[in-house]
Residue frames as qw, qx, qy, qz and C-alpha x, y, z in Angstrom:
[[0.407, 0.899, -0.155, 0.054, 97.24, 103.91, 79.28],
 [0.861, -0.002, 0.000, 0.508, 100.67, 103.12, 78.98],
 [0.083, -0.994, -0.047, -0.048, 103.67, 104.92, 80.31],
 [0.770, 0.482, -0.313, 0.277, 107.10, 105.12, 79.53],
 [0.704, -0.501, -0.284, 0.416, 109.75, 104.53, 82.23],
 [0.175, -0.944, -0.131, 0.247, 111.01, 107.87, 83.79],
 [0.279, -0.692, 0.486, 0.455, 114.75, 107.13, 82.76],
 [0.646, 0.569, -0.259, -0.439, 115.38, 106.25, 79.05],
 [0.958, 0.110, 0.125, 0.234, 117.05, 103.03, 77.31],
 [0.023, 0.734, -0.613, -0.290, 120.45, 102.67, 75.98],
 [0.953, 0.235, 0.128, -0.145, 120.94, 99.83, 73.19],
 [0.101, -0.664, 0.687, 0.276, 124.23, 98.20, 72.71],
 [0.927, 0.350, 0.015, -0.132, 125.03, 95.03, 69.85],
 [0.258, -0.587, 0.706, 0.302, 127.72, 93.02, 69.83],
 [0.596, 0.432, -0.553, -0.391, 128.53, 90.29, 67.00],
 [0.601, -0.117, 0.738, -0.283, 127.92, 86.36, 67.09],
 [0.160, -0.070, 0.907, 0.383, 127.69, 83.61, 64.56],
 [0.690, 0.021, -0.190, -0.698, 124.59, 83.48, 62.19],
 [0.222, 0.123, 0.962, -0.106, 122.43, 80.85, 62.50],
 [0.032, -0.328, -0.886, -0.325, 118.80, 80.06, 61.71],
 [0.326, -0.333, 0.370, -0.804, 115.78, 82.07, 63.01],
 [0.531, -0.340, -0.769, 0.106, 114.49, 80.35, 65.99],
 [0.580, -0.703, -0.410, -0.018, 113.20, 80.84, 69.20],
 [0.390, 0.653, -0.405, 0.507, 115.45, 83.81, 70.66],
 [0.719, -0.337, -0.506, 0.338, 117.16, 82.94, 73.99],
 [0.094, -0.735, 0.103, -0.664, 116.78, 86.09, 76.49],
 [0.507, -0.267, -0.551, 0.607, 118.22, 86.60, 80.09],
 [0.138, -0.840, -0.151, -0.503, 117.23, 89.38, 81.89],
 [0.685, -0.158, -0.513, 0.493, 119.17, 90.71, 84.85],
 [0.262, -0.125, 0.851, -0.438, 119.15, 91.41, 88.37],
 [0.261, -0.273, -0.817, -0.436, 115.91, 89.40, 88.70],
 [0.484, -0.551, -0.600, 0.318, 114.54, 91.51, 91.08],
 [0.160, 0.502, -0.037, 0.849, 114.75, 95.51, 90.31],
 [0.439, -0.531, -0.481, 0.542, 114.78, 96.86, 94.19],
 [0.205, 0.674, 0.279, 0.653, 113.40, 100.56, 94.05],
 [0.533, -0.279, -0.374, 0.706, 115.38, 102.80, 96.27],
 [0.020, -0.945, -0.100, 0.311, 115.20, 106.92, 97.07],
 [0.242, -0.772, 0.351, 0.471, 116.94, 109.27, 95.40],
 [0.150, -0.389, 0.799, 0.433, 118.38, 106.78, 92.49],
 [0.866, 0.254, -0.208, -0.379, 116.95, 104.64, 89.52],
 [0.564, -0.273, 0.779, -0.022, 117.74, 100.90, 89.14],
 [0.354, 0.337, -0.676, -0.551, 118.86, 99.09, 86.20],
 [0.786, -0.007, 0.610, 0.101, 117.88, 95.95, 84.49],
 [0.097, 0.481, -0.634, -0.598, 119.14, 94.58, 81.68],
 [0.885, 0.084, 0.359, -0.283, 117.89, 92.54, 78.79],
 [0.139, -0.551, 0.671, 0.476, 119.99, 90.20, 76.82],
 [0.802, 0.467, 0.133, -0.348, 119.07, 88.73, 73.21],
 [0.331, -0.410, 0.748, 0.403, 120.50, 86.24, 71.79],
 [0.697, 0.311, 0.107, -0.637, 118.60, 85.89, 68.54],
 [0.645, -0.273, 0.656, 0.282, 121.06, 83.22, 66.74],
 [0.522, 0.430, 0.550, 0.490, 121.12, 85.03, 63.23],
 [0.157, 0.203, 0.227, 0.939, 121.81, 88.36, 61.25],
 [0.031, -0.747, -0.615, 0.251, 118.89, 90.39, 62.28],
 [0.257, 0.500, 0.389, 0.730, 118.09, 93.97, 60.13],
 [0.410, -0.611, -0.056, -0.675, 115.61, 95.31, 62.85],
 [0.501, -0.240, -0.758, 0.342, 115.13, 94.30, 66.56],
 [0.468, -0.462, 0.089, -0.748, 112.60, 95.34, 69.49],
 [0.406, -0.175, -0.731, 0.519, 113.23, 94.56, 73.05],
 [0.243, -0.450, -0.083, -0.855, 110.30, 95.86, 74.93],
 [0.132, -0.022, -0.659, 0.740, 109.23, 95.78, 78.91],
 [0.300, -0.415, -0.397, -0.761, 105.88, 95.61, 80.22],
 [0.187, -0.174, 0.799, -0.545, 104.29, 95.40, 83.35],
 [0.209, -0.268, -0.888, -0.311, 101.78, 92.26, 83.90],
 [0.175, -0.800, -0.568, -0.080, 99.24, 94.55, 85.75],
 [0.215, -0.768, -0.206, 0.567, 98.99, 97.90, 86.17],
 [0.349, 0.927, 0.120, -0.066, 100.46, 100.61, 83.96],
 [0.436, -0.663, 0.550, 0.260, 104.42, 100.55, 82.76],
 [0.832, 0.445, 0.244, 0.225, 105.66, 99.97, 79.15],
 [0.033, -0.797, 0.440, 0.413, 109.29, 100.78, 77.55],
 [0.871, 0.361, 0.309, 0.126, 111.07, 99.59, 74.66],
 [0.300, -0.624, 0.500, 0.520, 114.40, 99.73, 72.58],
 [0.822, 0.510, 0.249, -0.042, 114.37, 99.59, 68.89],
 [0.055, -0.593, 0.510, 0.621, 117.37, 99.88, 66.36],
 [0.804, 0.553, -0.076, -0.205, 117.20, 99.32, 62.41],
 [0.036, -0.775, 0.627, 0.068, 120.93, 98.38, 62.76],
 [0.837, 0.244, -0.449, -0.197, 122.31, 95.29, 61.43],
 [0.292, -0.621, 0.706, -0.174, 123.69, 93.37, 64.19],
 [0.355, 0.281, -0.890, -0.053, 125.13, 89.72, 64.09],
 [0.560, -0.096, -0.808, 0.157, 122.92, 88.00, 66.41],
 [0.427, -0.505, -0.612, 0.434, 122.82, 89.41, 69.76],
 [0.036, -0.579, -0.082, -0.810, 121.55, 92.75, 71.38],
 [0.300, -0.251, -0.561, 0.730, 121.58, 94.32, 75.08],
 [0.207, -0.753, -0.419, -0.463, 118.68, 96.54, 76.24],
 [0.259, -0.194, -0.640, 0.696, 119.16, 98.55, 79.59],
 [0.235, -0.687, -0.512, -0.460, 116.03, 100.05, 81.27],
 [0.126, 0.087, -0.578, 0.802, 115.95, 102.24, 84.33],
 [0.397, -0.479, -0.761, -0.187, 113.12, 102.06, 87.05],
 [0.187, -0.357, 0.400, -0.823, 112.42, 104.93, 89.92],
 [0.099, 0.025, 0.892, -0.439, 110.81, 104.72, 92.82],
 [0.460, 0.211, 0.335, -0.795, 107.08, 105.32, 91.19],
 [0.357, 0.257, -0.765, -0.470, 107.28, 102.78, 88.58],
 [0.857, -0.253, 0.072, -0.442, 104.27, 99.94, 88.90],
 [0.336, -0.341, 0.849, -0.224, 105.33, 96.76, 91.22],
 [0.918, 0.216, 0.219, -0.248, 104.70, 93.15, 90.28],
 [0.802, 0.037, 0.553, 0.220, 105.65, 90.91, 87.72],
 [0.291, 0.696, -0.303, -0.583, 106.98, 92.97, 84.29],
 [0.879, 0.019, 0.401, 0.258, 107.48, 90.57, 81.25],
 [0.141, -0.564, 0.558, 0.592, 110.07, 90.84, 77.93],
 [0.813, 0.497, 0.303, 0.024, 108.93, 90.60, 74.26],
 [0.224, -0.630, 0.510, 0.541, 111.70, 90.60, 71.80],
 [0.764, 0.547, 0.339, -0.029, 110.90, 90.59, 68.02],
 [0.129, 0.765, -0.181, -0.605, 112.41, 92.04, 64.86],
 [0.872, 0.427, 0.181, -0.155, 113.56, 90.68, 61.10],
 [0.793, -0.365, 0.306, 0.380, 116.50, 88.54, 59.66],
 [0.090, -0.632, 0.460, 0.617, 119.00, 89.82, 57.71],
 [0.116, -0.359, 0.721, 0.582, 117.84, 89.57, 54.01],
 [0.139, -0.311, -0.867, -0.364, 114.92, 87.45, 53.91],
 [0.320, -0.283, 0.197, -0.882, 112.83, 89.69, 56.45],
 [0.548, -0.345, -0.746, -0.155, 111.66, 86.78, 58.18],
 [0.178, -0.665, 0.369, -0.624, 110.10, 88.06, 61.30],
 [0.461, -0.061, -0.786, 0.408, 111.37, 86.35, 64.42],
 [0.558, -0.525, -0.229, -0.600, 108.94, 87.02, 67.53],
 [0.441, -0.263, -0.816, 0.264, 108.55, 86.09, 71.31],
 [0.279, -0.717, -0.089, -0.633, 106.19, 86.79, 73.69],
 [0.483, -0.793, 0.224, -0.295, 106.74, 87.01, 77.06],
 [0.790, 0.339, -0.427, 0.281, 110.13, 85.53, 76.78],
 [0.365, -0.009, -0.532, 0.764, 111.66, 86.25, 80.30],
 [0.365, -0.862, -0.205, -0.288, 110.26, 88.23, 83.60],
 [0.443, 0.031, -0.638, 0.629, 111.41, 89.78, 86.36],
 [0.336, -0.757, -0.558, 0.056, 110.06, 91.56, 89.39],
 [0.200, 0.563, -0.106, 0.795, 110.00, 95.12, 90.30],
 [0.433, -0.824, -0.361, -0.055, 109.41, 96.34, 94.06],
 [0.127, -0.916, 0.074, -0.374, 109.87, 98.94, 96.60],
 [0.574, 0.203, -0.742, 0.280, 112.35, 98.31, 98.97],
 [0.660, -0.647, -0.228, -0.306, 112.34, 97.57, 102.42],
 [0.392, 0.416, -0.573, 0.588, 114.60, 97.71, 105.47],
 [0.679, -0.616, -0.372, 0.143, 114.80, 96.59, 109.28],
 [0.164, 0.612, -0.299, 0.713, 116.35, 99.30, 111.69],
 [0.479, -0.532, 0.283, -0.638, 117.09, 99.65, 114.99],
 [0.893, -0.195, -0.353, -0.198, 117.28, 96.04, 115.40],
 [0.136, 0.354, -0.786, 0.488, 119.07, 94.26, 118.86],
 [0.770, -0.537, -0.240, -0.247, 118.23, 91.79, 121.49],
 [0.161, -0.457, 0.619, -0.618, 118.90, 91.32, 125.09],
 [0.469, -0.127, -0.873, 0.041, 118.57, 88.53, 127.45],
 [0.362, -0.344, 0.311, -0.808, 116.07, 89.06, 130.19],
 [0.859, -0.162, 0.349, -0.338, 115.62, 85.67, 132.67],
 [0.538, 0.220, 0.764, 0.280, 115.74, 82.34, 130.47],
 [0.611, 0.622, 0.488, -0.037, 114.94, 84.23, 127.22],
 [0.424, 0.110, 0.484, 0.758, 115.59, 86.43, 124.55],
 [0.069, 0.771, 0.449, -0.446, 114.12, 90.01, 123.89],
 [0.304, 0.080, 0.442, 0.840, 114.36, 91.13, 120.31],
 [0.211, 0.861, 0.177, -0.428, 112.92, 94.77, 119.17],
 [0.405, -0.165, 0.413, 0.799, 113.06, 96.49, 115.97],
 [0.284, 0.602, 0.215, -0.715, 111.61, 98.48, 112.98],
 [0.517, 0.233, 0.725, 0.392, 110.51, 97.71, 109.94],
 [0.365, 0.664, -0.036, -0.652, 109.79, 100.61, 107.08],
 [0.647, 0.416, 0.631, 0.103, 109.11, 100.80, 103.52],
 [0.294, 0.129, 0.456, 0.830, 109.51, 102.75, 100.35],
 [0.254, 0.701, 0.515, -0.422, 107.17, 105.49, 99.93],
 [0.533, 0.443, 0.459, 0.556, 107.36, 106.68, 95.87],
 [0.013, 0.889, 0.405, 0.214, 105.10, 109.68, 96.79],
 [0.423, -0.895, 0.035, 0.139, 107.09, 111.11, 99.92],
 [0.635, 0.622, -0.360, 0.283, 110.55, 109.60, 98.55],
 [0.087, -0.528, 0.761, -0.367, 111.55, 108.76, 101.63],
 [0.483, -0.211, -0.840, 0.128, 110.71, 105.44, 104.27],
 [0.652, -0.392, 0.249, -0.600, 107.77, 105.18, 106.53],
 [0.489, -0.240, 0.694, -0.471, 106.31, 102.50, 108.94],
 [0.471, 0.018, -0.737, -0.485, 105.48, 99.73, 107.41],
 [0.479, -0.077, 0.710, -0.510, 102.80, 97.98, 109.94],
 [0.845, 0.223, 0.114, -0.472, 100.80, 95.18, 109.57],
 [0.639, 0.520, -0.566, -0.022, 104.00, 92.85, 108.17],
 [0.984, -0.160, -0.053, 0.055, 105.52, 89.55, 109.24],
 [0.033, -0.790, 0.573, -0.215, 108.68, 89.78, 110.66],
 [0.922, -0.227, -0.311, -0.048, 110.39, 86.46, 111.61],
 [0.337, -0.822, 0.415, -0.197, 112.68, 86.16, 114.03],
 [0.988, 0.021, -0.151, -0.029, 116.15, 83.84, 114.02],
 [0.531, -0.715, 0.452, 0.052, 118.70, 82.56, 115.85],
 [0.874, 0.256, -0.365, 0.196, 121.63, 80.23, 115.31],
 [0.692, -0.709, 0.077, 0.112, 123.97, 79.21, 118.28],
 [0.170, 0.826, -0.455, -0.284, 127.69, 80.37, 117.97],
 [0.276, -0.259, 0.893, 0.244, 130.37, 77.96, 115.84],
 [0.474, 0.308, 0.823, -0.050, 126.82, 77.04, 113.60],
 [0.057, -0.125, 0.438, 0.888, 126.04, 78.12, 110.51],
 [0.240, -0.510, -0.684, -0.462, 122.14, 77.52, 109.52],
 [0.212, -0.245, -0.110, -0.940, 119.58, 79.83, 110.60],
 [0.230, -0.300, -0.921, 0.095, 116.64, 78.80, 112.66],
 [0.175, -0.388, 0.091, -0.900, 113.56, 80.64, 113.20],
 [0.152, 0.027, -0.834, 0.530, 112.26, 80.99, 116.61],
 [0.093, -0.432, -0.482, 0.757, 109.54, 83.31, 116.10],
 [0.342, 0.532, 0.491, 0.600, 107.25, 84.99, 114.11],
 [0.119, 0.662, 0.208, -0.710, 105.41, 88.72, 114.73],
 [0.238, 0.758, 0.559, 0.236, 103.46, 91.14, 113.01],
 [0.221, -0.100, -0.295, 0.924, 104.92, 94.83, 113.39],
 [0.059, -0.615, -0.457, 0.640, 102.63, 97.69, 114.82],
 [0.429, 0.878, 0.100, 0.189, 101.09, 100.63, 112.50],
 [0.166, -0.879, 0.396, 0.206, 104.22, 102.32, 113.61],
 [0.684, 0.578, -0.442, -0.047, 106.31, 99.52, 112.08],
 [0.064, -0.529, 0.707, -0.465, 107.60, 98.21, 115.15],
 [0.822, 0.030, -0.561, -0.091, 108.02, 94.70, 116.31],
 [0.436, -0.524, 0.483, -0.549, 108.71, 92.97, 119.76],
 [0.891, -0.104, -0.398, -0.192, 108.78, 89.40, 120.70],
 [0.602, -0.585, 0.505, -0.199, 109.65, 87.83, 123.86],
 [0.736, 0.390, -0.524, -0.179, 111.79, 84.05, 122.91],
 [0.729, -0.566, 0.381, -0.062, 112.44, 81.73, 126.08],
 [0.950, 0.121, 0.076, 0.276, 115.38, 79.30, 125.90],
 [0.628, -0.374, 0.204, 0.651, 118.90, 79.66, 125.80],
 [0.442, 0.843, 0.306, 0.022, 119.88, 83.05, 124.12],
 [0.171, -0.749, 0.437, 0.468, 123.27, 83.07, 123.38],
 [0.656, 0.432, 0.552, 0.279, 124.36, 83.30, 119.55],
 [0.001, 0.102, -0.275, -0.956, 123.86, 85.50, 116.75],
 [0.172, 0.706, 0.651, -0.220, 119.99, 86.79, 116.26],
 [0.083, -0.024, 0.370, 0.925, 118.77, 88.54, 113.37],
 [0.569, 0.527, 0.407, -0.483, 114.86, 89.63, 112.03],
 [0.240, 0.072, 0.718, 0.649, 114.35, 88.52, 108.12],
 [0.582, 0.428, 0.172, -0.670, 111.10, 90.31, 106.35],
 [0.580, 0.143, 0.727, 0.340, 110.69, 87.66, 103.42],
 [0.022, -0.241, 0.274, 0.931, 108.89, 90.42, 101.43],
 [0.619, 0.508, 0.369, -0.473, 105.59, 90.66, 99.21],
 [0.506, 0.641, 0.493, 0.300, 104.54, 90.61, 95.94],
 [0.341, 0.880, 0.211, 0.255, 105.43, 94.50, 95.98],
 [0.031, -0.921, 0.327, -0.211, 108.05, 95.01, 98.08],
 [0.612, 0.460, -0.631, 0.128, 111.47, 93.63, 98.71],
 [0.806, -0.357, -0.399, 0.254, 113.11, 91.42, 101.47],
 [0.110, -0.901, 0.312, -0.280, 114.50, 92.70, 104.61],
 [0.807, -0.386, -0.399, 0.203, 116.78, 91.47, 107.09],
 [0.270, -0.937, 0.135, -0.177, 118.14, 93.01, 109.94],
 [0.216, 0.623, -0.656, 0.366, 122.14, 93.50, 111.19],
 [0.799, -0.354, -0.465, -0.139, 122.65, 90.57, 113.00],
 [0.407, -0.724, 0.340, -0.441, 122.85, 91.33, 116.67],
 [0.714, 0.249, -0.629, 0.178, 125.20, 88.63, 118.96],
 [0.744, -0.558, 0.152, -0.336, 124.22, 87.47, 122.65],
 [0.199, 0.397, -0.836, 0.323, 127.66, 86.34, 124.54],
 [0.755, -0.387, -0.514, -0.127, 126.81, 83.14, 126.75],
 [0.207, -0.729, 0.421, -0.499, 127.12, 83.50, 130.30]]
């Protein structure tokens, strides 16, 4: 069953040479709707359809699970049309796509695409607590990794995730990872790194399929 997002649309049209219908050209933006506590999160969709247009329907779906919205107007606009959608934190993760249809001004040809653009929706995610310390020849980095919970509305442990772990020596600018791990049910991570461990050292989560990238405050180990 389909379910409309929690926060509503808002359609705006602006004006743009006619042209033929064809194949409208859609953007969608952020690529990546990050679902925080407390707040909704936009995206936007933009249509260029490249001709008068009588009707138009810009409409949001997710490519598994449950999660459908849409913007219609009967309004005559010149060409182009804006869609904003909002997304809480219980909305379904994954891949969403964008159909955008509607008919040209006069001859009611209808213009059509399907999935014409995607983007991704997930939960977010966040490293805390992070910092390392030198102990011998090495490097001792600790931190925490949580997660969005929709249900609780707040962050728990996120365990069972990949955490990597990187360095770069000072005056250098590229990243290097030293390390992977796995964090703990608690969400907590540890790793021991020999070699020289003065620099700047951060943790990066790359992220899933449902939830977003982390990376922790990078932490900065004076040489001695």
């Amino acid at each position: 069953m389909r379910t409309v997002l929690a926060a509503g649309a808002a359609l705006a049209v602006t004006a743009t040479a006619g042209a033929d219908p064809k194949d409208p050209v859609v953007t969608v933006g952020p690529p990546v709707v990050r679902l925080v506590p407390g707040t909704s999160a936009p995206v936007t969709v933009a249509v260029d359809f490249g001709t008068c247009m009588d009707e138009t329907l810009i409409e949001v779906e997710a490519a598994e699970g449950h999660g459908y919205d849409y913007v219609s107007s009967g309004e005559r606009i010149n060409g182009r049309a804006t869609a904003s959608f909002a997304f809480d934190g219980i909305e379904t993760r994954g891949r969403w796509t964008v159909a955008v249809s509607g008919s040209a001004c006069g001859t009611s040809t209808p213009v059509r695409r399907e999935a014409a653009a995607s983007f991704e929706v997930k939960r977010d995610a966040r490293i805390t607590g992070f910092g390392v310390r030198t102990r011998g020849p090495a490097a001792e980095v600790a931190g925490r990794l949580t997660r969005l919970d929709p249900w609780a509305n707040r962050y728990v442990p996120y365990g069972g995730a990949r955490v990597q772990v990187e360095s770069r020596p000072s005056g250098t600018k590229p990243w290097t990872v030293r390390d992977t791990t796995v964090t703990t049910r608690n969400g907590r991570f540890s790793v021991r790194v020999p070699g020289t461990a003065d620099g700047a050292w951060r943790a990066v989560f790359p992220g899933t399929r449902h939830h977003a990238d982390a990376t922790g405050e990078a932490d900065r180990v004076a040489a001695h």
